[in-house]
C-alpha positions in Angstrom: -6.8 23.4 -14.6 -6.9 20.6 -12.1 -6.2 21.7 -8.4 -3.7 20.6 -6.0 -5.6 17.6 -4.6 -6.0 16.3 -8.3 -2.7 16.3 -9.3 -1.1 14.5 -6.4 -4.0 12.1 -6.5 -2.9 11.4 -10.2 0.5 11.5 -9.3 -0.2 9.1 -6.4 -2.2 6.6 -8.9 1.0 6.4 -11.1 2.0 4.4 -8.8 -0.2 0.9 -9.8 0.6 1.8 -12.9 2.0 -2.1 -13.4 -0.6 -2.9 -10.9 -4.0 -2.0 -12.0 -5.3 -2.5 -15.7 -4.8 -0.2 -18.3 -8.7 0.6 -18.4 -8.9 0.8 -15.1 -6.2 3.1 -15.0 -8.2 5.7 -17.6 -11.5 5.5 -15.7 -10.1 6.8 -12.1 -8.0 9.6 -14.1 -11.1 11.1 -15.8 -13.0 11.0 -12.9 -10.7 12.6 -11.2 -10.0 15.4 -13.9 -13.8 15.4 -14.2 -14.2 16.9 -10.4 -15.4 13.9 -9.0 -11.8 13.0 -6.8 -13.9 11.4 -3.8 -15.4 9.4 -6.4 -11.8 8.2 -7.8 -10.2 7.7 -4.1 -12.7 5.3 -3.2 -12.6 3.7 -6.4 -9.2 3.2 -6.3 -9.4 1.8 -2.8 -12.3 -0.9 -3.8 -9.8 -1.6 -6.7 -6.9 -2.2 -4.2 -9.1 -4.4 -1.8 -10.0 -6.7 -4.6 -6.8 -7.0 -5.8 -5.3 -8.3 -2.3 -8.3 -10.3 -1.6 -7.2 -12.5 -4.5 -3.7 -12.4 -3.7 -4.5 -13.7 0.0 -6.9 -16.5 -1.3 -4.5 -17.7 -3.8 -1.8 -18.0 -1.6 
């Protein structure tokens, strides 16, 4: 069973569900299940960098 800091990470990363991609998505949530949270947090926030450095350079 996942602990505390697990499930409100995954509950948290619901939230780019329409954001991120659908494989990016399954990747952060298994390694997250598989113990490695720090690893998905800073994935997730490399992710989320990207993402708004395109939006700033398209704009």
């Amino acid at each position: 069973m996942a602990d505390m800091d697990t499930v409100k990470f995954l509950m948290d990363l619901k939230r780019y569900k329409d954001v991120l991609p659908k494989q990016t998505m399954k990747t952060l949530k298994g390694q997250a299940l598989s113990g490695d949270l720090e690893g998905a947090k800073k994935g997730l926030g490399t992710v989320l960098r990207r993402r708004a450095g395109r939006c700033e350079r398209a704009q």
